[in-house]
TIRO-2110 file (N, C-alpha, C; in Angstrom, 1 decimal):
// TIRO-2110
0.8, -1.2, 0.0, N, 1, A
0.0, 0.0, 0.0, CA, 1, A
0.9, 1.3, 0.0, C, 1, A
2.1, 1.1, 0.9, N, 2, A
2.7, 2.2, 0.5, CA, 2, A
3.5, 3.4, -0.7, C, 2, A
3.6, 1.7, -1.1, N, 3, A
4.3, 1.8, -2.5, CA, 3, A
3.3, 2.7, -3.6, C, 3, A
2.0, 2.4, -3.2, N, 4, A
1.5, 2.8, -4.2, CA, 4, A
1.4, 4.1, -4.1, C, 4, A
0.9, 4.6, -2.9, N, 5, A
1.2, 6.1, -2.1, CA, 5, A
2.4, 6.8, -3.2, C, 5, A
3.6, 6.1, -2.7, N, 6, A
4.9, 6.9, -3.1, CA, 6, A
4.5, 6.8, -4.6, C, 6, A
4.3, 6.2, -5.2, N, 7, A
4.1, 6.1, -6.9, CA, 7, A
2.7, 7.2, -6.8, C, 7, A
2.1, 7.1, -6.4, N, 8, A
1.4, 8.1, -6.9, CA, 8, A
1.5, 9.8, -6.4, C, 8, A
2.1, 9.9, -5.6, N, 9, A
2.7, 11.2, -5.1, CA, 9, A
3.7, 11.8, -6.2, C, 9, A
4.4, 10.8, -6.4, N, 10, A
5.8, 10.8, -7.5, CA, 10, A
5.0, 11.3, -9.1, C, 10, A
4.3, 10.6, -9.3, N, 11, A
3.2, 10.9, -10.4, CA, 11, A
2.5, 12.2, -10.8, C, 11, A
2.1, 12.4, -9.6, N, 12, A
1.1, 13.9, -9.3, CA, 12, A
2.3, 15.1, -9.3, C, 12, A
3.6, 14.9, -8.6, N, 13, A
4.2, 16.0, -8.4, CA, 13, A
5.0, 16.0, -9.9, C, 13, A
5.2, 14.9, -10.7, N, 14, A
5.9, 14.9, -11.9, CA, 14, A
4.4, 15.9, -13.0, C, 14, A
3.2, 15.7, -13.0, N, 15, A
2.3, 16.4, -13.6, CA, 15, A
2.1, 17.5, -13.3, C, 15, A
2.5, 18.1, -11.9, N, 16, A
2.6, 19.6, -11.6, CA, 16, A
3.8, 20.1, -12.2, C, 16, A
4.7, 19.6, -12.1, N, 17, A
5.7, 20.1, -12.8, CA, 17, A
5.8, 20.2, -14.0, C, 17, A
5.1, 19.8, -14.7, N, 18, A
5.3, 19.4, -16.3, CA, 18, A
3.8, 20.4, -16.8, C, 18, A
2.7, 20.7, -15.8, N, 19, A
2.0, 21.6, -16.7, CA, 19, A
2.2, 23.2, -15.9, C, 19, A
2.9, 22.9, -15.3, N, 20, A
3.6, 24.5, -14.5, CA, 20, A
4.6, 24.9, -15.7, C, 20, A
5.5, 23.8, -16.1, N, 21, A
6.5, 24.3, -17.2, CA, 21, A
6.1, 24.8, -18.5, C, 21, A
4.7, 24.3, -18.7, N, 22, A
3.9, 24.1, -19.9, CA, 22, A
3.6, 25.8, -20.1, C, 22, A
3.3, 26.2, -19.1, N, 23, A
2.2, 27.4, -18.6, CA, 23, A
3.3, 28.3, -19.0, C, 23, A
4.7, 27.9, -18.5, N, 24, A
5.6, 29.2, -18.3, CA, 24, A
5.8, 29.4, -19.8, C, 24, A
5.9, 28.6, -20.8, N, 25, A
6.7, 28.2, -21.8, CA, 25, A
5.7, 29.2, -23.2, C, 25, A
4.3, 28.9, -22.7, N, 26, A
3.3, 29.4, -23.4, CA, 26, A
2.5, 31.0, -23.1, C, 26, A
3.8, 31.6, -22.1, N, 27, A
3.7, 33.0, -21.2, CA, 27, A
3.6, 33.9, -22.8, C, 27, A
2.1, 34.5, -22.6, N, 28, A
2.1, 35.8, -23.4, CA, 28, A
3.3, 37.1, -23.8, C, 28, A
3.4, 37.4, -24.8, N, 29, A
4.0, 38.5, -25.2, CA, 29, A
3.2, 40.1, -24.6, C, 29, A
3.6, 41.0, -23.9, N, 30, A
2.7, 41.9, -23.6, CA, 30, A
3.1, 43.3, -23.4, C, 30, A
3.0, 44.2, -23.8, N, 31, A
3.1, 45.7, -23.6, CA, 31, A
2.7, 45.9, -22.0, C, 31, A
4.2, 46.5, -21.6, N, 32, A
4.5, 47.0, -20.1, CA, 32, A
4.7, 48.2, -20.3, C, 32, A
4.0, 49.2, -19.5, N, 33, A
4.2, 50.7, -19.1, CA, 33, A
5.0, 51.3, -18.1, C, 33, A
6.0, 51.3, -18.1, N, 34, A
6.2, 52.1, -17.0, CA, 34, A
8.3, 53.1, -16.7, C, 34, A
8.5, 53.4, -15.5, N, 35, A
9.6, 54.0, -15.2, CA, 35, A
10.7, 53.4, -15.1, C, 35, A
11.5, 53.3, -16.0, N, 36, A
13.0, 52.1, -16.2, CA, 36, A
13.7, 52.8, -15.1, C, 36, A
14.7, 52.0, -14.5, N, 37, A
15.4, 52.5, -13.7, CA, 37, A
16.5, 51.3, -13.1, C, 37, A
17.9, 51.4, -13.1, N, 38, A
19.0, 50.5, -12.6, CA, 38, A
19.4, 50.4, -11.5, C, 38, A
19.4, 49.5, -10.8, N, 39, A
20.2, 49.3, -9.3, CA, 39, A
20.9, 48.3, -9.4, C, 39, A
22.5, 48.0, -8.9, N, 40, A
22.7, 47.1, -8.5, CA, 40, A
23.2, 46.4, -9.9, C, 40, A
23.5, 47.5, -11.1, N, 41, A
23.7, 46.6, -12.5, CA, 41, A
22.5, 45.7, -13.0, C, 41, A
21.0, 45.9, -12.6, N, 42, A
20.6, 45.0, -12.9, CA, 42, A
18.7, 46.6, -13.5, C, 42, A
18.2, 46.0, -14.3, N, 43, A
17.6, 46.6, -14.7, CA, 43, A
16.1, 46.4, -14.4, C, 43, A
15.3, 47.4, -14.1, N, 44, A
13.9, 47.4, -13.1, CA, 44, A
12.8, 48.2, -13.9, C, 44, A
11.9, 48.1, -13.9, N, 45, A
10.7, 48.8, -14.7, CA, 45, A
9.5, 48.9, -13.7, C, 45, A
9.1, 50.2, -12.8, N, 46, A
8.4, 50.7, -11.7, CA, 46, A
6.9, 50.1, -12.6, C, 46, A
6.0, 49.7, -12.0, N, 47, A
4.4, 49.7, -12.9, CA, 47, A
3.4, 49.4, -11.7, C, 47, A
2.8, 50.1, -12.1, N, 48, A
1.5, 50.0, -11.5, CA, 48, A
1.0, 48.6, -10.9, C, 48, A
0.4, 48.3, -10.1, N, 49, A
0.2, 47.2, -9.6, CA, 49, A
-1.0, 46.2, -10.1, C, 49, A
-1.8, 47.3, -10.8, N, 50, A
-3.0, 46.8, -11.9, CA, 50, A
-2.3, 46.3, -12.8, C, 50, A
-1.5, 45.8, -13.7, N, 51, A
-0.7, 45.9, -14.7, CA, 51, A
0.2, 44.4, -14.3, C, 51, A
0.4, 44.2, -13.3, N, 52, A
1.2, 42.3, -12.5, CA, 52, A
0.5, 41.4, -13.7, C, 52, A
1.3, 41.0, -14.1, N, 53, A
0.4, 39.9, -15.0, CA, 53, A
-0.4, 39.9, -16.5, C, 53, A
-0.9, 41.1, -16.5, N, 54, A
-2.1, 41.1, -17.5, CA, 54, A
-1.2, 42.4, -18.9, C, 54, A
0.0, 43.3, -18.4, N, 55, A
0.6, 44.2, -19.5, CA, 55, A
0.0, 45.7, -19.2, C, 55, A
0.4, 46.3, -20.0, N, 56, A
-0.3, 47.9, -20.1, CA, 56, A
-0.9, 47.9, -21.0, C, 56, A
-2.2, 48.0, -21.2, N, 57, A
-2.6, 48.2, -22.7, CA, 57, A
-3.0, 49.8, -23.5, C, 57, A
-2.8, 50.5, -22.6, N, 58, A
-2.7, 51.9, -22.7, CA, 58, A
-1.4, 52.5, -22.2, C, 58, A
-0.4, 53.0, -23.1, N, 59, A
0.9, 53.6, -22.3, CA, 59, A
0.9, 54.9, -22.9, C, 59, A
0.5, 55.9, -21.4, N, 60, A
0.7, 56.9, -21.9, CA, 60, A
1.0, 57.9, -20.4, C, 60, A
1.3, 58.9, -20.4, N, 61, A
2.0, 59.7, -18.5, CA, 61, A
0.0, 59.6, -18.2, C, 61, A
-0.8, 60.1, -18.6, N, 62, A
-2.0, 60.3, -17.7, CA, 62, A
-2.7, 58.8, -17.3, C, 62, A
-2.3, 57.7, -17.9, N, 63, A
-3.2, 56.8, -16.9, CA, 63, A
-1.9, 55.8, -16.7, C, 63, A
-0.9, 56.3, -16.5, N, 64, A
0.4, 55.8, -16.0, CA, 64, A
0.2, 56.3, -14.3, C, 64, A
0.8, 57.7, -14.3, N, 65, A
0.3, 58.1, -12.8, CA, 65, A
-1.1, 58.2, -12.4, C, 65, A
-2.4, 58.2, -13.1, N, 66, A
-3.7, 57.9, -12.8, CA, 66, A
-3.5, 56.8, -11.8, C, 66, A
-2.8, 55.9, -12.8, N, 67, A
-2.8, 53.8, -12.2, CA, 67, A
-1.9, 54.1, -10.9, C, 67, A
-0.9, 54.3, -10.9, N, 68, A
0.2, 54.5, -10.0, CA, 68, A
-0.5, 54.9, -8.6, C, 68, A
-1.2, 56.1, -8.7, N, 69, A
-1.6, 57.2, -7.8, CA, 69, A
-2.9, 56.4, -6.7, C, 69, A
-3.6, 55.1, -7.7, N, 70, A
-4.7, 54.7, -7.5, CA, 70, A
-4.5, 53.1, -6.2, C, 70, A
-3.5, 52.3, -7.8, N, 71, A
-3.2, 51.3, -6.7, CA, 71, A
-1.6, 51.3, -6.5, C, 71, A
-0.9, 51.9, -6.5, N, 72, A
0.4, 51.9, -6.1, CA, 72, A
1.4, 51.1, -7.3, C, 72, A
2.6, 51.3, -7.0, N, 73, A
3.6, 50.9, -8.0, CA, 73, A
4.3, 49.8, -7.5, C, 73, A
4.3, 48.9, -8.4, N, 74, A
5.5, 47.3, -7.9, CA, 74, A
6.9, 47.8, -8.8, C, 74, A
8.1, 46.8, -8.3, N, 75, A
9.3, 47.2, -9.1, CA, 75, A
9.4, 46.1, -9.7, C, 75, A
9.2, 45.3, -11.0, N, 76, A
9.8, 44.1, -11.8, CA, 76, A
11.0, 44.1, -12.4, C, 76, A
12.1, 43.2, -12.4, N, 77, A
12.9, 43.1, -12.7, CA, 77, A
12.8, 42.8, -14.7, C, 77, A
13.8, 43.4, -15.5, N, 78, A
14.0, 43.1, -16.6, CA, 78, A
14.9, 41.8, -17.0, C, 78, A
14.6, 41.3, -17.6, N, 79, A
15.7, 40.2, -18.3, CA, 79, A
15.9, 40.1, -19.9, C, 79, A
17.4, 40.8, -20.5, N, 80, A
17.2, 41.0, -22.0, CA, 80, A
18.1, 40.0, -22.3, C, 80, A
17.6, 39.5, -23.7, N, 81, A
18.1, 38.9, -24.4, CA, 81, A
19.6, 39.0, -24.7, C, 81, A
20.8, 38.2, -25.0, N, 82, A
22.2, 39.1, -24.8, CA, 82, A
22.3, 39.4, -26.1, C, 82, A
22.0, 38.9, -27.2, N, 83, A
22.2, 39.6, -28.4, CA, 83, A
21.4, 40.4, -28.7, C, 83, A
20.5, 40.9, -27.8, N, 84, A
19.6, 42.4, -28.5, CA, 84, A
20.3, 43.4, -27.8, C, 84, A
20.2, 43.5, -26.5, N, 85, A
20.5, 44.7, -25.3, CA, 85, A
21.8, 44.2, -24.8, C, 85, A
22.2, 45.6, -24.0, N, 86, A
23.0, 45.5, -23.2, CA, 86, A
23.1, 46.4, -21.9, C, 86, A
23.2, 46.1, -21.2, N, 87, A
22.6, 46.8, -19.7, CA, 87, A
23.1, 48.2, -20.0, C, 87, A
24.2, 48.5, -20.7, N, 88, A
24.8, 49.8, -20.9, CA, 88, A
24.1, 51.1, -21.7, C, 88, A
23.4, 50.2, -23.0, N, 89, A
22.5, 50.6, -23.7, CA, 89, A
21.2, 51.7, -23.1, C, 89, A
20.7, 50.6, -22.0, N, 90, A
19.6, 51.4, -21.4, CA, 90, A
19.6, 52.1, -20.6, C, 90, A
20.6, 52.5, -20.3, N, 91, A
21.1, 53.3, -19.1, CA, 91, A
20.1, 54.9, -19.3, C, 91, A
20.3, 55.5, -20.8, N, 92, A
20.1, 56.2, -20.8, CA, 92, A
18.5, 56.5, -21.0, C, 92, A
17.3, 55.4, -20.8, N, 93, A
16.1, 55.1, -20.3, CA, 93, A
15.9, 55.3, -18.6, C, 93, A
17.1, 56.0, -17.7, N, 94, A
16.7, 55.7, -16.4, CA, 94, A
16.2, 57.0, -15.9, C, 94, A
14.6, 56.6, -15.2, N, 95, A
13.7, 57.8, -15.1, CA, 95, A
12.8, 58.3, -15.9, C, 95, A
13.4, 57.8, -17.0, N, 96, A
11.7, 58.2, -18.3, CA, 96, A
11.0, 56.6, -18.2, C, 96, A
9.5, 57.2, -18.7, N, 97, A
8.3, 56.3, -18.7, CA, 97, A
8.5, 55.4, -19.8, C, 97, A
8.8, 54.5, -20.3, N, 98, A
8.8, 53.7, -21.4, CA, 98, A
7.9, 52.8, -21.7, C, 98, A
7.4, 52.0, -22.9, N, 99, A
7.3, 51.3, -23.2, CA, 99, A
7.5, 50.2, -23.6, C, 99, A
7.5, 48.8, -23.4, N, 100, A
8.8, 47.5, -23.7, CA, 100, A
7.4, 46.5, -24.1, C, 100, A
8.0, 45.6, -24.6, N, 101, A
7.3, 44.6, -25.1, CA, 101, A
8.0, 43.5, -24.5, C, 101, A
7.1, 42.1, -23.9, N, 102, A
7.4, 41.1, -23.5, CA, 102, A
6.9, 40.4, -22.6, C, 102, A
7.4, 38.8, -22.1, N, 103, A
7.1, 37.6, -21.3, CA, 103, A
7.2, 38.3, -19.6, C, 103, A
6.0, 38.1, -19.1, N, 104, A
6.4, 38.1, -17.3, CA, 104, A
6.0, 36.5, -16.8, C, 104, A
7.4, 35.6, -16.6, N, 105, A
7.4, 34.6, -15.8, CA, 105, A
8.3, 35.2, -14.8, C, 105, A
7.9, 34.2, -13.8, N, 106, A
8.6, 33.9, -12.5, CA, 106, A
8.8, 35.5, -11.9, C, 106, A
7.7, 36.1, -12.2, N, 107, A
8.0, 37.5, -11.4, CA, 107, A
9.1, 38.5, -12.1, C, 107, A
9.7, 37.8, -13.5, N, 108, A
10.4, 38.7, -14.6, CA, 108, A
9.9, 38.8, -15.7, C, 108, A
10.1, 40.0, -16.1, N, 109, A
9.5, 40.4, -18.0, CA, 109, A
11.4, 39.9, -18.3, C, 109, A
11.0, 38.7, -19.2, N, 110, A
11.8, 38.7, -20.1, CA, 110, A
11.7, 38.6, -21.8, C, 110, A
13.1, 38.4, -22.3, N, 111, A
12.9, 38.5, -23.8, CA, 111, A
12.2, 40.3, -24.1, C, 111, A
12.9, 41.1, -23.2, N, 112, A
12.7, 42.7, -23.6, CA, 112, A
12.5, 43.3, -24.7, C, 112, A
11.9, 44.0, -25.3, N, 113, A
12.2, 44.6, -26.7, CA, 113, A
11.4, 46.1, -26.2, C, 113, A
12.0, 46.8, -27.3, N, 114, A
11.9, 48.2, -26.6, CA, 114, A
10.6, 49.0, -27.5, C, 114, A
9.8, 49.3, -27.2, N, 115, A
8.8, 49.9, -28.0, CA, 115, A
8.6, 51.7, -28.3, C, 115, A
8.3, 52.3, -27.2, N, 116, A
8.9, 53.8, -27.6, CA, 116, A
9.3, 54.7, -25.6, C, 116, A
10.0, 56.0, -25.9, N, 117, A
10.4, 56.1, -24.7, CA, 117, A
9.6, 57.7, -24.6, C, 117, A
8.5, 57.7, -23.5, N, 118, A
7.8, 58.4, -23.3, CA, 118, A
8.8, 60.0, -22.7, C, 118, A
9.8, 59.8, -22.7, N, 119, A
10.5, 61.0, -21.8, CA, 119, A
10.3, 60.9, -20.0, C, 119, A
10.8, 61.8, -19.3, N, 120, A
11.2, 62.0, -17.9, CA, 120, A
9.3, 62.5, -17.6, C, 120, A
END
């Protein structure tokens, strides 16, 4: 009886894993709004907390700080591709409102692409 326990625990946690990977793999492409900004060598994009998950689908300063003002700002970490970006590149995006295109798994937008830079 135990054995079967252990085989089927082993089974169930092999199927969580495999449609958890599934899920990550088939993570949407999506327009993010918000304030780029670097700490630490590592690159951050301030957004609204309405916006976790689902993208910006309007980017523009008035329902940027509208959103911000309403439900407050999270910080997400960036992750770019090495042959597109380079952390050096976007330096000069820090503190303007931008727009980026891409994947939010595991709590990071990766596969970055840059869409337009709203200014300070």
């Amino acid at each position: 009886m135990k054995k079967i326990t252990k085989i089927t625990k082993l089974l169930l946690l092999f199927l969580f894993v495999f449609f958890v990977s599934i899920e990550c793999v088939n993570a949407e492409s999506l327009n993010w709004c918000g304030v780029y900004f670097q700490e630490r060598e590592r690159s951050f994009l301030r957004i609204s907390r309405e916006d976790v998950g689902v993208g910006s689908p309007k980017c523009n300063f008035g329902n940027f700080s509208q959103s911000i003002n309403a439900n407050g700002g999270i910080r997400i970490e960036l992750e770019f591709n090495r042959g597109r970006s380079s952390f050096a590149k976007w330096k000069k995006f820090s503190g303007h409102l931008i727009e980026i295109k891409g994947k939010y798994r595991n709590g990071v937008i990766d596969g970055v692409r840059f869409i337009r830079d709203l200014g300070n």
